[in-house]
C-alpha positions as CSV (number, residue, x, y, z in Angstrom):
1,X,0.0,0.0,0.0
2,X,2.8,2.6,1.1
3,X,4.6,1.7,-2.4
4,X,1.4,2.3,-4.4
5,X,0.5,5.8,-2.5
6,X,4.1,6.4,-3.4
7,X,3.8,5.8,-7.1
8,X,0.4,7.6,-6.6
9,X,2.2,10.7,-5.4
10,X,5.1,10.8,-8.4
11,X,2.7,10.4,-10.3
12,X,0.7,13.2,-9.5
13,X,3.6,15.2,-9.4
14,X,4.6,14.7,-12.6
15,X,1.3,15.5,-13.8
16,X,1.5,18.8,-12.5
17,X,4.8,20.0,-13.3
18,X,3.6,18.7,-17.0
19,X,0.7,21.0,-16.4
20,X,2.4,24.1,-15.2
21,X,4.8,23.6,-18.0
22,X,2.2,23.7,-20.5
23,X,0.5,26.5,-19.4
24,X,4.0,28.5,-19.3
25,X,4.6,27.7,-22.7
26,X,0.9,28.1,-23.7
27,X,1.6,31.7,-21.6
28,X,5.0,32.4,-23.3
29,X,3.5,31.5,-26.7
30,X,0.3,34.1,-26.3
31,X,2.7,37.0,-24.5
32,X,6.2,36.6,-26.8
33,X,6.6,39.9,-29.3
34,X,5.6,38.5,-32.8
35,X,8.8,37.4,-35.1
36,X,9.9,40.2,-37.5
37,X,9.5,39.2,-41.2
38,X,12.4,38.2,-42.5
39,X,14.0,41.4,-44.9
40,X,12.3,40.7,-48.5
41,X,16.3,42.0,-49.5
42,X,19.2,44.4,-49.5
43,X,19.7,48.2,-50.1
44,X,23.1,48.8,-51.2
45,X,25.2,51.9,-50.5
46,X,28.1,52.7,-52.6
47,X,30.7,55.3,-51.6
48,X,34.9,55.5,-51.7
49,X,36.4,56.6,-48.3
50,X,39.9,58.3,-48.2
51,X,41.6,55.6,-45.5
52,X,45.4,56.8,-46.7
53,X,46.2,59.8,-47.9
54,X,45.7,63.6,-46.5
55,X,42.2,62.7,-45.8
56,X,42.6,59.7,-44.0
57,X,41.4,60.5,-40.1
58,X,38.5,62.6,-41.6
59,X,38.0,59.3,-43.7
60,X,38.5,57.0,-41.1
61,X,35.6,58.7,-38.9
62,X,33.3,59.4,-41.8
63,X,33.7,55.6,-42.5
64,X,32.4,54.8,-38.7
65,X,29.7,57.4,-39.6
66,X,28.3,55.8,-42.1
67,X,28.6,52.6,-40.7
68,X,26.8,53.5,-37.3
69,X,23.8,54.8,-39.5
70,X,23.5,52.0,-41.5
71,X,23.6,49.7,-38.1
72,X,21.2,52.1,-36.1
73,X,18.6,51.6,-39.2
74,X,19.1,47.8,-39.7
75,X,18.3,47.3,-35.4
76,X,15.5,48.9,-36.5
77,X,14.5,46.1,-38.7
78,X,15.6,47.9,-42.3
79,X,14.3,50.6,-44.2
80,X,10.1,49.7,-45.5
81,X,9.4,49.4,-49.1
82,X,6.4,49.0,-51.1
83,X,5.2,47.0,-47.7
84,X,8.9,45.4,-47.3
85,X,11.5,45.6,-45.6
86,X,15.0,46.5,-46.6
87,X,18.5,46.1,-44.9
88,X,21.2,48.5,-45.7
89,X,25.0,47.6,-46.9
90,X,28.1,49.3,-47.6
91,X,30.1,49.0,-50.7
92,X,33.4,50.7,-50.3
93,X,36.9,51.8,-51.9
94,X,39.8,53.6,-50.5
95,X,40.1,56.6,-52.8
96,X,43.4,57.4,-51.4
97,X,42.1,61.2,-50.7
98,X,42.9,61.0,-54.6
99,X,40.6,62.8,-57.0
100,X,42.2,61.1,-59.9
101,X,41.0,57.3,-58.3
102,X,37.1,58.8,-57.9
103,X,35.8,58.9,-60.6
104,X,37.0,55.5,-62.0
105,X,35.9,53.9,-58.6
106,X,32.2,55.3,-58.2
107,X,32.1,54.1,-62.2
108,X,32.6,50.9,-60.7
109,X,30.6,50.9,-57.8
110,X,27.5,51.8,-59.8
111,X,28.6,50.0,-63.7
112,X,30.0,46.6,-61.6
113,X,28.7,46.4,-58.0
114,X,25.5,47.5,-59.1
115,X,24.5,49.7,-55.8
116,X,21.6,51.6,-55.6
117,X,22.0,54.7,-54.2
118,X,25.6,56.6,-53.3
119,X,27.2,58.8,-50.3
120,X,30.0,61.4,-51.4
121,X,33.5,61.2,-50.3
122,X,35.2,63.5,-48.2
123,X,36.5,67.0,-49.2
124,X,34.9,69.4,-51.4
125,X,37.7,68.5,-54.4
126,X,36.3,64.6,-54.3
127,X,33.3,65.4,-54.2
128,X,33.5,67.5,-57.3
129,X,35.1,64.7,-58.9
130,X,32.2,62.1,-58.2
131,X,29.5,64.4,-58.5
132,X,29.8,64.3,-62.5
133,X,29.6,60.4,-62.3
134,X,26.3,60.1,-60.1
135,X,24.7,62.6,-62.7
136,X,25.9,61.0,-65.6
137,X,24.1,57.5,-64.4
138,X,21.2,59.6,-62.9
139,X,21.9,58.1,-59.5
140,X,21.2,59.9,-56.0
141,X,24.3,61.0,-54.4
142,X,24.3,62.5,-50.3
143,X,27.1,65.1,-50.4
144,X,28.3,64.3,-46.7
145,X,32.0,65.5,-47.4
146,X,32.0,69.0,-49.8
147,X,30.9,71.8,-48.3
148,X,31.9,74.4,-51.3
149,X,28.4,75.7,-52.5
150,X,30.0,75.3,-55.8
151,X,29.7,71.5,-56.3
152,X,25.7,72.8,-56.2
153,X,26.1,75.4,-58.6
154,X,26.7,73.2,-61.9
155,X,22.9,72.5,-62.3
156,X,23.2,68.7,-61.0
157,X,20.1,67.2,-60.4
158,X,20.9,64.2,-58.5
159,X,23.4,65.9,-55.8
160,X,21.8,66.6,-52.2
161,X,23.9,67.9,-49.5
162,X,23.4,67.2,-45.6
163,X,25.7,69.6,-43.9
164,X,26.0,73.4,-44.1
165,X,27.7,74.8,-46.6
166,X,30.6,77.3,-46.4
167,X,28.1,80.2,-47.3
168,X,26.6,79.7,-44.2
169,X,29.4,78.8,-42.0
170,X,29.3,82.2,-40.4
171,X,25.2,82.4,-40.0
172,X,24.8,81.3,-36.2
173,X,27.2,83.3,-35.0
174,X,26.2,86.4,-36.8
175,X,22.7,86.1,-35.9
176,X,24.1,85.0,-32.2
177,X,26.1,88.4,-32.1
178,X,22.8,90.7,-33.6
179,X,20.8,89.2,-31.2
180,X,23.2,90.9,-28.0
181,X,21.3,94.1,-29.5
182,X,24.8,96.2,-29.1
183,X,24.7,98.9,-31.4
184,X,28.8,99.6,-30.6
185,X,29.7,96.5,-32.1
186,X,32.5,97.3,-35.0
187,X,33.4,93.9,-37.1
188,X,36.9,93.5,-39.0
189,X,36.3,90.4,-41.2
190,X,39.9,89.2,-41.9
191,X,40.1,85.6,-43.6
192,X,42.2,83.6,-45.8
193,X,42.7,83.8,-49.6
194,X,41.2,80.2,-50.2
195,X,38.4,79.3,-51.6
196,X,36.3,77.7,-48.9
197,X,37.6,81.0,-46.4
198,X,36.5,83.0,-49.5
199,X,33.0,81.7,-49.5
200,X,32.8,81.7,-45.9
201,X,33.6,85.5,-45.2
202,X,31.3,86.5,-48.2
203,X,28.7,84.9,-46.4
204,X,29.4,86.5,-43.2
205,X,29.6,89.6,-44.8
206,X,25.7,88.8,-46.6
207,X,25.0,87.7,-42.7
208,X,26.2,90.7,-41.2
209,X,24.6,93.2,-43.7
210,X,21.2,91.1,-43.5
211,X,21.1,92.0,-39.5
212,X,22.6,95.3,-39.4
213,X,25.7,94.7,-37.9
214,X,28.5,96.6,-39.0
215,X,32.0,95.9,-40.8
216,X,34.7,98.5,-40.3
217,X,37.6,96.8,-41.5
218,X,37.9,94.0,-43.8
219,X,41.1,92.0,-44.9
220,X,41.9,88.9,-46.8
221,X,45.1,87.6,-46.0
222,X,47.7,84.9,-48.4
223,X,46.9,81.3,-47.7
224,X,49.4,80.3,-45.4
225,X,50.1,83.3,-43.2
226,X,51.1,83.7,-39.8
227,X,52.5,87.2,-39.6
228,X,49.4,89.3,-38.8
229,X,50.9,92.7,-37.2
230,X,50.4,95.0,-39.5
231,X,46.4,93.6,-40.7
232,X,45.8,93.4,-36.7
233,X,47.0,97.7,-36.6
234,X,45.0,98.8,-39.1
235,X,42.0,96.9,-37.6
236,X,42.5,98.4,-34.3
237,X,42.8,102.2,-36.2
238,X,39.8,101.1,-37.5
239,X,38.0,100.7,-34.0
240,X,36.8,97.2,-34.7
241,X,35.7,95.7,-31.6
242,X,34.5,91.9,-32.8
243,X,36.9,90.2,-35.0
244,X,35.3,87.7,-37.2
245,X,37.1,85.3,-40.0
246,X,40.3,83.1,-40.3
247,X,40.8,79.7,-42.2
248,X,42.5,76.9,-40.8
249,X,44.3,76.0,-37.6
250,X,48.2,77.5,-38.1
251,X,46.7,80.9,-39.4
252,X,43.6,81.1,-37.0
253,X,46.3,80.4,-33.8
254,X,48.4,83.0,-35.0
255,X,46.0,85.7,-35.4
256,X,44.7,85.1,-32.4
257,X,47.7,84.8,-30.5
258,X,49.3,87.8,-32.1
259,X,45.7,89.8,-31.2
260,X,46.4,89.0,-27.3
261,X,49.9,90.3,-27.7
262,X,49.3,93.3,-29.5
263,X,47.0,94.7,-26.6
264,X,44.0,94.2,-29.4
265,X,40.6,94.8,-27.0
266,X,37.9,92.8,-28.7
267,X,34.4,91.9,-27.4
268,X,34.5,88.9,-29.1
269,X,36.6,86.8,-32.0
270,X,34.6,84.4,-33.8
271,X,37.1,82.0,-36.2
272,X,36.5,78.7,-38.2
273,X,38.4,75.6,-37.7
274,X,41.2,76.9,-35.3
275,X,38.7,77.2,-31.8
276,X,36.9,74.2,-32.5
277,X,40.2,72.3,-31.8
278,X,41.4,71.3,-28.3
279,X,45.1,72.0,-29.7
280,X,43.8,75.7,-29.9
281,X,43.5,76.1,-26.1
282,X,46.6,73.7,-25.6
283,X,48.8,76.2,-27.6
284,X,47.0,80.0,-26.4
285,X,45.9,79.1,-23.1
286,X,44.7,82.4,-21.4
287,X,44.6,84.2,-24.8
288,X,41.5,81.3,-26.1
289,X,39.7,81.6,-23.0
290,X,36.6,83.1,-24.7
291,X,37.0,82.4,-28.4
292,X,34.4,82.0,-30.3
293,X,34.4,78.9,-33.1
294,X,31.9,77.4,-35.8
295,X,31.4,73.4,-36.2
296,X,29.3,71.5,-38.1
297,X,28.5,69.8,-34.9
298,X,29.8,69.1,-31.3
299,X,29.3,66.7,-28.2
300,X,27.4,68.4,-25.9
301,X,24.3,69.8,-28.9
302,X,20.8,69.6,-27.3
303,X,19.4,68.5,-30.6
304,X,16.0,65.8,-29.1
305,X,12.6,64.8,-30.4
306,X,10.8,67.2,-28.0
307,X,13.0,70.2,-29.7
308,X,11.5,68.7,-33.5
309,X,7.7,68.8,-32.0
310,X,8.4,71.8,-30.7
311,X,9.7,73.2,-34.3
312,X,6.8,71.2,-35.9
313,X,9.3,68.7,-37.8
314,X,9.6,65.4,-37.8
315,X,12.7,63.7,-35.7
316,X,14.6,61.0,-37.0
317,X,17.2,58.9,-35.9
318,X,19.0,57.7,-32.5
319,X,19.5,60.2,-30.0
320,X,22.5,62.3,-29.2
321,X,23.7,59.6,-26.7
322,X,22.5,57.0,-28.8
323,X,24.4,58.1,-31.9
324,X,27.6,58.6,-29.1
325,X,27.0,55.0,-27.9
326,X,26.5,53.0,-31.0
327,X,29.6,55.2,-32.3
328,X,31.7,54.3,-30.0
329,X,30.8,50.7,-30.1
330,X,31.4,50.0,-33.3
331,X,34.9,52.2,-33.7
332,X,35.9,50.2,-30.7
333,X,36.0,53.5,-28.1
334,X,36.9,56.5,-30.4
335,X,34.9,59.7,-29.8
336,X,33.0,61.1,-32.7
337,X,33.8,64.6,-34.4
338,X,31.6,66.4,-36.8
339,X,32.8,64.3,-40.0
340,X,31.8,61.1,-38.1
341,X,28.3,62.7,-37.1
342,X,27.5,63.6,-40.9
343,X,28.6,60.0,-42.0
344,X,26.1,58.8,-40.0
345,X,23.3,61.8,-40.7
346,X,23.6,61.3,-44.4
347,X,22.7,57.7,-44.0
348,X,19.4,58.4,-42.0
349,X,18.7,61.1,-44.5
350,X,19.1,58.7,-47.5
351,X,16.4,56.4,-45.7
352,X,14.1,58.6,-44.7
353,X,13.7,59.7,-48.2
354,X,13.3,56.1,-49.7
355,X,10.8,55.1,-47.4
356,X,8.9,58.7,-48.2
357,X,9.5,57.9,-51.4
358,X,8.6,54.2,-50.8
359,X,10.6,53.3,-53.8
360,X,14.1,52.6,-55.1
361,X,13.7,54.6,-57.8
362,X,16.1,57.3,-58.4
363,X,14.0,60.3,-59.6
364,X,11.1,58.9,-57.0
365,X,14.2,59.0,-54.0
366,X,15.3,62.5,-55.2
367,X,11.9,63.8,-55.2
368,X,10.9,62.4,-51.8
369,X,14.3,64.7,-50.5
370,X,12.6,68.0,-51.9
371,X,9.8,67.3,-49.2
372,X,12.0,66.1,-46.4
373,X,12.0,68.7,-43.5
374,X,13.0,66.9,-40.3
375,X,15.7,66.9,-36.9
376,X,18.5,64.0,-36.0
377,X,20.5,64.0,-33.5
378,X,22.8,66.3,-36.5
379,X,20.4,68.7,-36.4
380,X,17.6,69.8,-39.2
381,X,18.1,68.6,-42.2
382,X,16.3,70.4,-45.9
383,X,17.6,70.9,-48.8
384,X,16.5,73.5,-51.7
385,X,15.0,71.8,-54.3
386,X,16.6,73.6,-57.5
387,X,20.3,73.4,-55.9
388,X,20.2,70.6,-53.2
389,X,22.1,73.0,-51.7
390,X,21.5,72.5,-47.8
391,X,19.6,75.3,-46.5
392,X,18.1,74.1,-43.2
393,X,21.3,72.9,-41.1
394,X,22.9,75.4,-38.3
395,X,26.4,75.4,-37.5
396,X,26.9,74.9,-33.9
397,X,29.2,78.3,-31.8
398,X,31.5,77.0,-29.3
399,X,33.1,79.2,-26.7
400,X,36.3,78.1,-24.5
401,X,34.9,78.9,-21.2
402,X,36.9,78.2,-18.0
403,X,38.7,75.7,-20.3
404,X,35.9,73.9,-21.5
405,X,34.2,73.7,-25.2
406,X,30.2,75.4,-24.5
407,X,28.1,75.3,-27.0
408,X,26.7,78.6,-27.8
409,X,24.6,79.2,-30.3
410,X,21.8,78.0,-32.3
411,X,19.4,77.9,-29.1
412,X,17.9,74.7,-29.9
413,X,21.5,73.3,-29.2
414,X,22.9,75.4,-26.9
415,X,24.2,74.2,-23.7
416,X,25.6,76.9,-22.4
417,X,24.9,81.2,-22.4
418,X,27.2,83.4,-24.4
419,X,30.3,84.8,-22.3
420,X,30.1,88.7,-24.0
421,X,31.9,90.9,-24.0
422,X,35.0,88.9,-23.6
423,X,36.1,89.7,-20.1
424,X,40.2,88.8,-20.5
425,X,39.9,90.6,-23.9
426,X,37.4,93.5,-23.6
427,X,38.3,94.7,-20.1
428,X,42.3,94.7,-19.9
């Protein structure tokens, strides 16, 4: 009897753990999050990416760009199509920061690979060499590496940009300086004799008229200067108070620095590339405390969702830490700069238009961008239709306060108020 109310007792044990483990599974089965389709196939992105050469670390980053877009939309499940969905893929080739290798290598990317769709390379000199290739097979190219307003001035129709170009370098700033509502500010615009500096100042100079601002002084210097007495003398005699302008590192540093030593009091200096650098405030120390630079985007920008409903535009994308995050992750621990942000912005751009245009069409896809106004983590993104010129991006202002790059200026990424008039300049 004991042996049989034993076998009676396993028994009904098993029973019920074969119960309970049918109704988990019967539970786990009604609750579990339905299986994704399976991707009906493969959107291909072709581009060439300067890994040697002169180019290489702005390369190297873009490359990481690019590739943490193209990741961020495929966790998503793909890019949707006619009902579908798509996955994205790179197709790549070293140019070798080489604008003789360009054109023969996006020939092959679109005659041999067969991609669909194409992302520039870097520098406004490549791009202008691969730009002629894309139009001549009517294929959709994302500028993400030329910011010369040029390469939009040749009448291309399949060339979209989706950073600011080097007309409106200058804009943020300007519009960050009329909004102080000084009326004793005095500009001197002094800038390099280059091309991009060339645009850039012309712009500022559009900028500064358009908001009533005032130039007293204005000077281009040679490309490749460093001796700036004289230019900063005249500007003084001149009683310009805000100096605005520069080019690249070696020249911005040295007008800066020779500024400080000359006894130059200045409300505020606003230069490209030089300030945006942490080898600027390595180098000047006291003398960059306060300097104003222009980026096409920093760590730090406010850029969120709740900013695009405010504006009334769409958002798009990972978020600023997001984008950071998945960066990183994927460049095994490098920090992003600018050229890695637009990599990655000019791949979400490139989907949002094919799923607006719901095609993989190329005159459907460059259509869909005329209608694209929306905010990433990059910023806004639109582009005029004629040109695809890109009209809606700000450049970010950083100040060096207390040793630290703020974010100034646009508002909607700002993290940090406007240090004016420069004390350590304006007051000594």
């Amino acid at each position: 009897m004991k042996y049989r109310r034993a076998v009676t007792r396993t028994a009904a044990i098993i029973i019920a753990a074969i119960i309970i483990v049918a109704i988990g599974i019967g539970i786990w089965y009604v609750t579990r999050p339905p299986k994704a389709p399976a991707p009906a196939g493969k959107i291909v992105i072709g581009a060439t990416i300067s890994l040697k050469g002169k180019y290489a670390h702005e390369g190297e980053m873009t490359l990481w760009g690019v590739k943490t877009g193209i990741e961020w939309i495929n966790q998503q499940g793909g890019i949707t199509v006619e009902g579908e969905k798509y996955l994205l893929e790179l197709k790549y080739y070293d140019d070798e920061s080489s604008s003789e290798r360009v054109p023969e290598l996006y020939s092959k990317l679109i005659e041999e690979d067969k991609v669909n769709f194409l992302l520039g390379p870097y520098s406004s000199g490549l791009t202008k060499a691969a730009a002629p290739v894309a139009e001549q097979h009517e294929m959709v190219m994302v500028n993400i590496g030329g910011a010369s307003d040029s390469i939009h001035q040749q009448g291309y129709k399949y060339i979209v940009q989706s950073w600011s170009p080097a007309s409106r370098y200058f804009v943020s700033a300007i519009d960050m300086l009329a909004n102080l509502n000084d009326p004793e500010i005095k500009i001197a615009l002094i800038y390099e004799h280059s091309t991009f500096a060339v645009v850039a100042a012309e712009g500022a100079e559009k900028e500064i008229n358009a908001t009533g601002l005032q130039i007293v002084y204005e000077k281009m210097y040679e490309k490749g200067a460093t001796e700036f007495g004289s230019i900063i003398n005249e500007a003084m005699a001149a009683g310009a108070n805000v100096l605005v302008g520069g080019g690249h590192f070696a020249d911005g540093a040295a007008l800066t620095q020779q500024a400080w030593q000359l006894g130059w009091k200045l409300k505020a200096i606003i230069l490209m590339v030089a300030p945006t650098l942490p080898e600027f405030y390595d180098q000047l120390g006291e003398a960059a405390e306060n300097v104003v630079g222009v980026s096409q985007w920093e760590i730090g920008v406010t850029y969120s969702p709740e900013i695009a409903e405010d504006l009334g535009i769409e958002w798009y994308g990972p978020t600023v830490d997001e984008f950071i995050n998945l960066f990183k992750n994927i460049s095994d621990g490098v920090t992003p700069d600018y050229h890695g942000a637009v990599g990655t912005a000019g791949v979400l751009y490139l989907a949002k238009a094919i799923e607006k245009a719901g095609s993989l069409d190329q005159d459907a896809v460059r259509q869909a961008f005329n209608d694209l106004h929306i905010m990433t983590f990059f910023g806004e993104l639109k582009i005029d239709s004629e040109t695809g010129l890109q009209i809606a991006h700000k450049m970010i202002a950083v100040q060096w306060q207390n040793g630290t790059k703020m974010i100034v200026a646009p508002s909607d990424a700002a993290n940090a108020e406007l240090v004016y008039p420069a004390p350590n300049w304006w007051e000594r």
